[in-house]
DRENPA-3360 file (N, C-alpha, C; in nm, 2 decimals, always signed):
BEGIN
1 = XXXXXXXX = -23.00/-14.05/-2.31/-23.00/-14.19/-2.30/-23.09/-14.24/-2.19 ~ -23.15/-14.38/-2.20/-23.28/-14.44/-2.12/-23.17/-14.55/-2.07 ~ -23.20/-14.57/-1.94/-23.15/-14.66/-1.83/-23.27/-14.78/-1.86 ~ -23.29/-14.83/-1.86/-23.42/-14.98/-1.83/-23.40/-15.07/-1.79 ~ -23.44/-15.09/-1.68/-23.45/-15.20/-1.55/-23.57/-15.31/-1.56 ~ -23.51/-15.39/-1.55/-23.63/-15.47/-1.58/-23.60/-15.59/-1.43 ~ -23.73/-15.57/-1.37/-23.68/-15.71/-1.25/-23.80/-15.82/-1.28 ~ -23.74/-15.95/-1.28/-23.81/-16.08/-1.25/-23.92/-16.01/-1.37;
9 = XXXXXXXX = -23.94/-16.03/-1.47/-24.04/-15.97/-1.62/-24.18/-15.93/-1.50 ~ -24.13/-15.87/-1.39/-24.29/-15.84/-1.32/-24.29/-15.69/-1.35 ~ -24.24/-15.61/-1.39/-24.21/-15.46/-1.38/-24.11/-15.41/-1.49 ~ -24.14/-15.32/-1.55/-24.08/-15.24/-1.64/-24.06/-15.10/-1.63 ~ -23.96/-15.05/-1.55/-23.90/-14.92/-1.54/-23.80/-14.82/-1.60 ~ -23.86/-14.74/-1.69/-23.73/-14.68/-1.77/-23.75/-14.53/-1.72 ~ -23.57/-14.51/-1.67/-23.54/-14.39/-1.61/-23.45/-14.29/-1.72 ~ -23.44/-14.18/-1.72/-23.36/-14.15/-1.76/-23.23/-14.13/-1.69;
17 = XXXXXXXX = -23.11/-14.11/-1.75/-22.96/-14.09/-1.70/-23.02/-14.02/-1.54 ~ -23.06/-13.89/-1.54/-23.08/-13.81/-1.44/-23.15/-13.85/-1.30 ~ -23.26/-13.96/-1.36/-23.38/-14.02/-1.28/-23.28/-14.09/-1.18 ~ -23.21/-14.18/-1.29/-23.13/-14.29/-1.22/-22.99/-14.25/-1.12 ~ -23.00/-14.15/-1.13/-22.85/-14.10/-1.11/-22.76/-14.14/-1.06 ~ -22.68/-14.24/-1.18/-22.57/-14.27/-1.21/-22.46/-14.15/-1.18 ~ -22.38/-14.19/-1.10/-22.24/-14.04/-1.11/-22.07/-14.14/-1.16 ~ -22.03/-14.06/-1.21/-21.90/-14.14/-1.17/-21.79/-14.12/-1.06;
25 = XXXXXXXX = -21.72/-14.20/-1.03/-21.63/-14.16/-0.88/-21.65/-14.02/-0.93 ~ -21.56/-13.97/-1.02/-21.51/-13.83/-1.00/-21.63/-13.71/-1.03 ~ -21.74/-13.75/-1.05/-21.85/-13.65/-1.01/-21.92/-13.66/-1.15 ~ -21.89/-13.72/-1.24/-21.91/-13.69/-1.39/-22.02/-13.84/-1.41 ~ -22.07/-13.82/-1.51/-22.17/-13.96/-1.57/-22.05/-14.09/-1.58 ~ -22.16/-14.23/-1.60/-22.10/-14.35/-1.61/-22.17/-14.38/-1.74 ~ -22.08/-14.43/-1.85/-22.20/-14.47/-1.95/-22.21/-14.61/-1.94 ~ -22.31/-14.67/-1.93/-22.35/-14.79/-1.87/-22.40/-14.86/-2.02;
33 = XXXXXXXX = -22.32/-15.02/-2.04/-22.42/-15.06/-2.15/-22.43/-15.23/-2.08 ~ -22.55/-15.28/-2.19/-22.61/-15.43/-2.14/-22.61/-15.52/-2.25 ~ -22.54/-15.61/-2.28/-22.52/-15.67/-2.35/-22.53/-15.89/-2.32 ~ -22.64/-15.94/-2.40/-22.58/-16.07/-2.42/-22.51/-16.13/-2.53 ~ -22.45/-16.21/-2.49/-22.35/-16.29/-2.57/-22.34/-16.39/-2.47 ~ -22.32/-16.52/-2.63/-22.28/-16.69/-2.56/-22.15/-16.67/-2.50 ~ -22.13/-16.74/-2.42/-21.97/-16.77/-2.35/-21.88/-16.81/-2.39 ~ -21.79/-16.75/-2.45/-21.62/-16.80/-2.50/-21.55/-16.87/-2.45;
41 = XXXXXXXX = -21.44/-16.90/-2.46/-21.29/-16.93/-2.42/-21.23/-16.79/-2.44 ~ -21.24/-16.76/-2.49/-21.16/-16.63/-2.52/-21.25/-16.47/-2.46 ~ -21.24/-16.41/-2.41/-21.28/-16.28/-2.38/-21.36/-16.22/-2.52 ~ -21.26/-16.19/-2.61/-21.27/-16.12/-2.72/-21.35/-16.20/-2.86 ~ -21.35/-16.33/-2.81/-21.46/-16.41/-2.92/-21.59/-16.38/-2.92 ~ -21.61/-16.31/-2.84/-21.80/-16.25/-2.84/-21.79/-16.10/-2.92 ~ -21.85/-16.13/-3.01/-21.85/-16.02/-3.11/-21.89/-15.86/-3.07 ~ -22.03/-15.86/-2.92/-22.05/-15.72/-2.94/-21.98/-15.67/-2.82;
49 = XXXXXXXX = -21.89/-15.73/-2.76/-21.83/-15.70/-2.66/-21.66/-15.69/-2.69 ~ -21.59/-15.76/-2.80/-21.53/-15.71/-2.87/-21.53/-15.56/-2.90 ~ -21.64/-15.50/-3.02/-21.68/-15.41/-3.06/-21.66/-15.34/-2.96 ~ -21.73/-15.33/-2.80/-21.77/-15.24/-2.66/-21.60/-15.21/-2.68 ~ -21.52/-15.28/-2.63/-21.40/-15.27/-2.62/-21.31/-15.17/-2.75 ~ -21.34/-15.19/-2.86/-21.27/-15.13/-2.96/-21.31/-14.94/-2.95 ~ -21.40/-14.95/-2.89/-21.46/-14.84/-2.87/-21.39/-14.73/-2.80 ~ -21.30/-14.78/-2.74/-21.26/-14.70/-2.63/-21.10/-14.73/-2.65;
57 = XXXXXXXX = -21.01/-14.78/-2.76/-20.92/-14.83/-2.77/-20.85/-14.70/-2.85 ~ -20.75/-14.65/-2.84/-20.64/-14.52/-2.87/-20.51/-14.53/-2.84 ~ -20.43/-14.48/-2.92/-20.28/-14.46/-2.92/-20.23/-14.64/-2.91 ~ -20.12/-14.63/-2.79/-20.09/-14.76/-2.75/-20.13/-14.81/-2.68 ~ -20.15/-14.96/-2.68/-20.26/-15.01/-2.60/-20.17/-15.15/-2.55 ~ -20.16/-15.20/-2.41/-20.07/-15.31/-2.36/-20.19/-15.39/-2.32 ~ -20.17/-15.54/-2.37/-20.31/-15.61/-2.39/-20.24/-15.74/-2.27 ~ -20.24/-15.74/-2.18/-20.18/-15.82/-2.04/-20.33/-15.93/-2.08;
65 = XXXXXXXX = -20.26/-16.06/-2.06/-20.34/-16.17/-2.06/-20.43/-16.16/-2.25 ~ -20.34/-16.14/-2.33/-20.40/-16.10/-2.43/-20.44/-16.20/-2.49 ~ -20.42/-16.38/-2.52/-20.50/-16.43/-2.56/-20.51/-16.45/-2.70 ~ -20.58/-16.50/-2.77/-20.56/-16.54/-2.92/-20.62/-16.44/-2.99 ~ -20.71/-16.34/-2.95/-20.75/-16.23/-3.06/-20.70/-16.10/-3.02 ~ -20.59/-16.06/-3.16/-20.56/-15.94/-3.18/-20.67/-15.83/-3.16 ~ -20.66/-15.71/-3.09/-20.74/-15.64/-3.06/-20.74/-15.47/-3.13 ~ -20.65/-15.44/-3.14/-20.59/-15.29/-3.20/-20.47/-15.31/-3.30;
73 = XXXXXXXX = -20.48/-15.22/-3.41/-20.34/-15.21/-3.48/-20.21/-15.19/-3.40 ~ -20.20/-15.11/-3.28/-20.11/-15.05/-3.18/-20.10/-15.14/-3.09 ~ -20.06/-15.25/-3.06/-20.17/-15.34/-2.97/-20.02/-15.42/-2.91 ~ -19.92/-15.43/-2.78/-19.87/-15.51/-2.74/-19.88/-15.62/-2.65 ~ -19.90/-15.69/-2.66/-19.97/-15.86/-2.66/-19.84/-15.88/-2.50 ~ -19.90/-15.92/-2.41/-19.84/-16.04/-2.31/-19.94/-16.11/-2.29 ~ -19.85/-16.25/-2.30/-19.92/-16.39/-2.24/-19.83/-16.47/-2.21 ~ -19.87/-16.59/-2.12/-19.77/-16.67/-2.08/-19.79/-16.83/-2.21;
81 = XXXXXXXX = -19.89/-16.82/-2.30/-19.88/-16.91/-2.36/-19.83/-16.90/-2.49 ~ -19.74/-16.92/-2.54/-19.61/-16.92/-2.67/-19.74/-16.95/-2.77 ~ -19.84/-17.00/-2.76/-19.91/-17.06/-2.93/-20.02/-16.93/-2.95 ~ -20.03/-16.82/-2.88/-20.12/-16.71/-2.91/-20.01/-16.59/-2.94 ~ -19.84/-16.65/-2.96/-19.80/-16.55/-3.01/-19.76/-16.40/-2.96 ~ -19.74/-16.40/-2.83/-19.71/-16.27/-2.76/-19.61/-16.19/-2.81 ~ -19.60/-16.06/-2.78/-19.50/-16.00/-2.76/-19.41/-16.03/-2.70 ~ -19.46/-16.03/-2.59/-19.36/-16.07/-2.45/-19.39/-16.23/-2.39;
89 = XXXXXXXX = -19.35/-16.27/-2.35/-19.38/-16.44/-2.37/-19.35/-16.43/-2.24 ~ -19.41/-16.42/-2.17/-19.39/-16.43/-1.98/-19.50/-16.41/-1.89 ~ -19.45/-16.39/-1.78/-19.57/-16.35/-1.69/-19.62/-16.19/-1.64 ~ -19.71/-16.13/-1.66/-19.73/-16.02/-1.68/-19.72/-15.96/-1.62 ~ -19.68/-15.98/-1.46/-19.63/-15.91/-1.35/-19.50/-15.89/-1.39 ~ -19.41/-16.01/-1.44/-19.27/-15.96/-1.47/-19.27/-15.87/-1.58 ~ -19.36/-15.85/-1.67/-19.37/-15.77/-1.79/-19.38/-15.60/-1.73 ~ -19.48/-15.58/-1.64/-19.53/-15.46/-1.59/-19.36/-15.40/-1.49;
97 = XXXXXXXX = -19.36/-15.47/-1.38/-19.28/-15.42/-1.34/-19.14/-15.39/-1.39 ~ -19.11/-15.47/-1.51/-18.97/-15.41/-1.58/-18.96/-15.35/-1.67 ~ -19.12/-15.32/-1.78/-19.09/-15.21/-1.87/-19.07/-15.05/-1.83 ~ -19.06/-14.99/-1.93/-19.03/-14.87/-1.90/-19.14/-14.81/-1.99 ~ -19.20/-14.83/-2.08/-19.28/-14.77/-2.18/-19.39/-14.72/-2.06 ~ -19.47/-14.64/-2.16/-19.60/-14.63/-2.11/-19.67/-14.61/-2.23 ~ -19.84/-14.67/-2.18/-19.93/-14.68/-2.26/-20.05/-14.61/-2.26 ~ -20.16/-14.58/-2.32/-20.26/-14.51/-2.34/-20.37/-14.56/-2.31;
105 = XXXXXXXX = -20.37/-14.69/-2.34/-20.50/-14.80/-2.29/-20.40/-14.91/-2.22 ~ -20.50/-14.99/-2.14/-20.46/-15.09/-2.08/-20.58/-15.25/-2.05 ~ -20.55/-15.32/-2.14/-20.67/-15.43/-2.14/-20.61/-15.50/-2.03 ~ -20.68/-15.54/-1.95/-20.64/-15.60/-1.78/-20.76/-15.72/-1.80 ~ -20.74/-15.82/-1.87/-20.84/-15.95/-1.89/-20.75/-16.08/-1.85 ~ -20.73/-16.06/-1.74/-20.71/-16.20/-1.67/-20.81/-16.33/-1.65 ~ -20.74/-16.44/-1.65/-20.83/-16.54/-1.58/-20.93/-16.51/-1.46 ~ -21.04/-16.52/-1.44/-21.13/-16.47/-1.33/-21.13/-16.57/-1.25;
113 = XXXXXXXX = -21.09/-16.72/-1.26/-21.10/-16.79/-1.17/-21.08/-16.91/-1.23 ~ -21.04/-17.01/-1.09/-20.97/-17.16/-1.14/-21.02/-17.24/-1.22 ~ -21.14/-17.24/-1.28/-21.16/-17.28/-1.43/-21.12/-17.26/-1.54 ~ -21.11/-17.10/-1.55/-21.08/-17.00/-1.64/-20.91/-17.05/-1.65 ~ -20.88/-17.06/-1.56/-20.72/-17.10/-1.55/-20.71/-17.21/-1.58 ~ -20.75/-17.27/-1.57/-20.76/-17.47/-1.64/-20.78/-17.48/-1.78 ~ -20.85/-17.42/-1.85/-20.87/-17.44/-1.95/-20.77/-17.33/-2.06 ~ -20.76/-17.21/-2.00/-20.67/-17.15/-2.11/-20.53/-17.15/-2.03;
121 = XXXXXXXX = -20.47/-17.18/-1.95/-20.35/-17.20/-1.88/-20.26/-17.27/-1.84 ~ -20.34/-17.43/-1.81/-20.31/-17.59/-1.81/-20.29/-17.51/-1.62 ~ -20.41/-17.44/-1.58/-20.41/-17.42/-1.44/-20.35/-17.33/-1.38 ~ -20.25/-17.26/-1.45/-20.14/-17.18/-1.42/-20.20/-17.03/-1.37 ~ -20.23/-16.99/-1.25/-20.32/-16.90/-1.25/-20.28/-16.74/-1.14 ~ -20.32/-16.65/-1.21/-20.20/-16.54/-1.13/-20.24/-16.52/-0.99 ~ -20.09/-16.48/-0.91/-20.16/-16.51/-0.77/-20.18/-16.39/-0.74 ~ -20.19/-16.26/-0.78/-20.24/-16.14/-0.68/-20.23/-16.05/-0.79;
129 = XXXXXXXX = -20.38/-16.03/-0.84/-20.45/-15.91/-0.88/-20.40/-15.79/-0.82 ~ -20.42/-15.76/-0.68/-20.37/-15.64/-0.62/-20.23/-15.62/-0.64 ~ -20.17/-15.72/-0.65/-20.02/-15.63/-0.64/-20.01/-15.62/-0.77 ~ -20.03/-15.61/-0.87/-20.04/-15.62/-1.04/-20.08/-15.51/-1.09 ~ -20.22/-15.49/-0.99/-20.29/-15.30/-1.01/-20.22/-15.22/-0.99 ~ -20.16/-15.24/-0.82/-20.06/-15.17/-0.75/-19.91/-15.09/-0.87 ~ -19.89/-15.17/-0.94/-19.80/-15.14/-1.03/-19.85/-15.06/-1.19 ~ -19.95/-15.13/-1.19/-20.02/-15.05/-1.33/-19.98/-14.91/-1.38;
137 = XXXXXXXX = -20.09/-14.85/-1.24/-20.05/-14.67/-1.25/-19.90/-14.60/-1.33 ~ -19.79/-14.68/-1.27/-19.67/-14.63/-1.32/-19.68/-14.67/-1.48 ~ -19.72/-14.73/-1.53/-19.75/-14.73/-1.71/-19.81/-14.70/-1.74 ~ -19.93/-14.61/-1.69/-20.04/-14.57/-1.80/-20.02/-14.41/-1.78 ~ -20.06/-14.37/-1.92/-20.02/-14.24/-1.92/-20.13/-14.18/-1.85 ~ -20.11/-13.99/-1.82/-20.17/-13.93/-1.78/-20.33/-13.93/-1.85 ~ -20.43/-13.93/-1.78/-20.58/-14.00/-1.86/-20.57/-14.08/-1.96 ~ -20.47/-14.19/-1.91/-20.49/-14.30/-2.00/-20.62/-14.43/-1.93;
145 = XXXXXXXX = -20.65/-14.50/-2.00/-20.77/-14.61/-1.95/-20.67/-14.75/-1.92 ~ -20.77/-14.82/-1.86/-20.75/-14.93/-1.82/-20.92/-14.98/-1.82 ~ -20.91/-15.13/-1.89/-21.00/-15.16/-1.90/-21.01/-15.29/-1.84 ~ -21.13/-15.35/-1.75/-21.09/-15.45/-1.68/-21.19/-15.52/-1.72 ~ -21.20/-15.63/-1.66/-21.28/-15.75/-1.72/-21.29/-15.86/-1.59 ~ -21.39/-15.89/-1.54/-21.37/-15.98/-1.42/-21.53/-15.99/-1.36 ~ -21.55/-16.08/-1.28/-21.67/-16.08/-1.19/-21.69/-15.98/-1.07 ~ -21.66/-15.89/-1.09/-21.65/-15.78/-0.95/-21.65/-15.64/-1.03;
153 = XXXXXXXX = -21.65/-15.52/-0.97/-21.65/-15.43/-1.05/-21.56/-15.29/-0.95 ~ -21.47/-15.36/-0.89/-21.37/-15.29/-0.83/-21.26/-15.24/-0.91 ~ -21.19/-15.28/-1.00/-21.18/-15.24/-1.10/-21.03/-15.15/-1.06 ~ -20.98/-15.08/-1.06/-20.85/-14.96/-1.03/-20.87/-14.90/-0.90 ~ -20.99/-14.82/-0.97/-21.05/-14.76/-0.81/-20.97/-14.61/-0.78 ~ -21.04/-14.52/-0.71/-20.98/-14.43/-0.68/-20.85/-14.40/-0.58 ~ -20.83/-14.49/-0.50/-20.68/-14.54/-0.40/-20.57/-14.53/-0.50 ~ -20.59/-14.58/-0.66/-20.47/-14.56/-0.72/-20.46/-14.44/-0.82;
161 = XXXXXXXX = -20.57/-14.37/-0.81/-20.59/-14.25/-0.86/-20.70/-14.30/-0.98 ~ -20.77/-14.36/-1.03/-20.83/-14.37/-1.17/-20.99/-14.36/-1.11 ~ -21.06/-14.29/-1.17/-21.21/-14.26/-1.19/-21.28/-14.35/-1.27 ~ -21.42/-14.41/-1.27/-21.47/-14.51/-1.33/-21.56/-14.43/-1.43 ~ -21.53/-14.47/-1.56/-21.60/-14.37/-1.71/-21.71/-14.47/-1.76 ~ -21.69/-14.59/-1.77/-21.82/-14.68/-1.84/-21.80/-14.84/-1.77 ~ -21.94/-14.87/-1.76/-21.90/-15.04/-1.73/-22.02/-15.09/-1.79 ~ -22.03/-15.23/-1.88/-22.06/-15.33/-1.94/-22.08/-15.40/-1.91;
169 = XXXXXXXX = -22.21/-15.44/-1.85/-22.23/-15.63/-1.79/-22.31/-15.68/-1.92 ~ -22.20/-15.79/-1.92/-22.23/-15.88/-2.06/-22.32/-16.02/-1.97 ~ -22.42/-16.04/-2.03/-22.47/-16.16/-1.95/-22.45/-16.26/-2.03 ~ -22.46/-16.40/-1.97/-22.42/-16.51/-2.08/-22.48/-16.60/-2.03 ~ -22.61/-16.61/-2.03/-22.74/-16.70/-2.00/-22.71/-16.82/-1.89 ~ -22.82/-16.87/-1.92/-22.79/-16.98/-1.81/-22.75/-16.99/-1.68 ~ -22.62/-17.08/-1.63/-22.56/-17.09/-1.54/-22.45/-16.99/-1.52 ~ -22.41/-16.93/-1.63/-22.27/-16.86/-1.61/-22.28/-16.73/-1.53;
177 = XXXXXXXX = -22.20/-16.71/-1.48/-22.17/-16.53/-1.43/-22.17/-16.47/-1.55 ~ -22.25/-16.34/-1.48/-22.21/-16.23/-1.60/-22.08/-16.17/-1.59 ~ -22.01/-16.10/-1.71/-21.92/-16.05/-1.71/-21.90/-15.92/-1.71 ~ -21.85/-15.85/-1.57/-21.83/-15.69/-1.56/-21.71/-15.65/-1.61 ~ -21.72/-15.54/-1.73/-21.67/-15.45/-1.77/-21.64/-15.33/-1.75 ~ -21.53/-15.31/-1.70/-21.48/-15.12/-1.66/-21.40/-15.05/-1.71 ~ -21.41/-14.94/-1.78/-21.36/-14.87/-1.82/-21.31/-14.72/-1.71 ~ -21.19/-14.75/-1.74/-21.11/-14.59/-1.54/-21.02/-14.56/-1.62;
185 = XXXXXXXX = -21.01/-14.40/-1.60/-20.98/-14.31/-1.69/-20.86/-14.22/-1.50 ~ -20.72/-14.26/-1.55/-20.62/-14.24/-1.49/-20.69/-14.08/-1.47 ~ -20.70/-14.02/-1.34/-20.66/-13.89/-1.28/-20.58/-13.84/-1.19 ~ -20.46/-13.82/-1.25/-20.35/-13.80/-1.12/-20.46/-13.68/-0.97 ~ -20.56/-13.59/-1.00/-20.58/-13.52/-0.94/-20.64/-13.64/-0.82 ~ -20.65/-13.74/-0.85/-20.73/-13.78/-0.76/-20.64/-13.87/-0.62 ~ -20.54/-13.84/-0.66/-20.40/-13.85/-0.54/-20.44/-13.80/-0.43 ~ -20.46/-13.65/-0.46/-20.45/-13.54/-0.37/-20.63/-13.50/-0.33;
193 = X = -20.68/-13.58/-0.40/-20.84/-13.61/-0.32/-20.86/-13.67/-0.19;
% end
């Protein structure tokens, strides 16, 4: 695979995997992809980042802040808005901390910011990402994923044991932020790192 960097159209640089050397936390490659798409309301309304996501989608999958598009056939839905039809009709910190299941994927696509929360939430907007992560681990099975979605690319991180396997910046022209995509792949070994 070819890395291609392109800055300010003054320069055209193509590395390969090795040139660039990409590692992942846990010592292993990152597969890195680049994608545009126009800007949604919905995460999952952009078609090839949809697709990016299905890609990596197995077994059971708990889709927190899931939003109006079904994503997997195995797919349990929390949302706090009743007209997208949830599983769980609540708030997804109450969801996490009182089930008992565990799952194999984990779509982690929250509102990224008080816009984002205005418009799909009537403002309603979660107050602490970290203590939400904090809890995650105990649901996802052993090398299960967690996939995140947000402006930052902090993502699980190795403090809670998960290694970083692929990330996705979707750009969406204009004025908007692009959108970082992470894929972390649970390694209990990484406790005792």
């Amino acid at each position: 695979m070819v890395c291609e960097i392109v800055e300010k159209e003054r320069c055209k640089i193509k590395l390969t995997d090795d040139e660039a050397g990409v590692r992942r936390e846990t010592g292993g490659r990152i597969d890195f992809t680049y994608m545009m798409q126009p800007p949604k309301a919905y995460t999952f309304e952009q078609p090839a980042l949809f697709k990016w996501t299905q890609r990596w989608l197995k077994g059971r999958v708990l889709n927190l802040f899931a939003g109006k598009t079904k994503i997997w056939h195995n797919e349990f839905r929390v949302d706090i808005d009743p007209e997208v039809k949830p599983d769980f009709l609540g708030d997804a910190y109450d969801f996490v901390k009182t089930t008992n299941e565990k799952f194999d994927v984990i779509i982690f696509d929250p509102p990224y910011n008080l816009r984002k929360a205005r418009e799909k939430y009537d403002g309603r907007y979660i107050g602490s990402l970290t203590k939400l992560k904090n809890i995650l681990p105990q649901i996802v099975k052993h090398e299960g994923l967690v996939i995140s979605y947000g402006y930052d690319s902090v993502g699980m991180s190795r403090l809670r044991g998960f290694g970083k396997i692929a990330i996705c910046l979707v750009c969406h022209s204009g004025d908007h932020n692009d959108t970082i995509c992470l894929v972390e792949r649970k390694e209990d070994s990484l406790f005792s790192a």
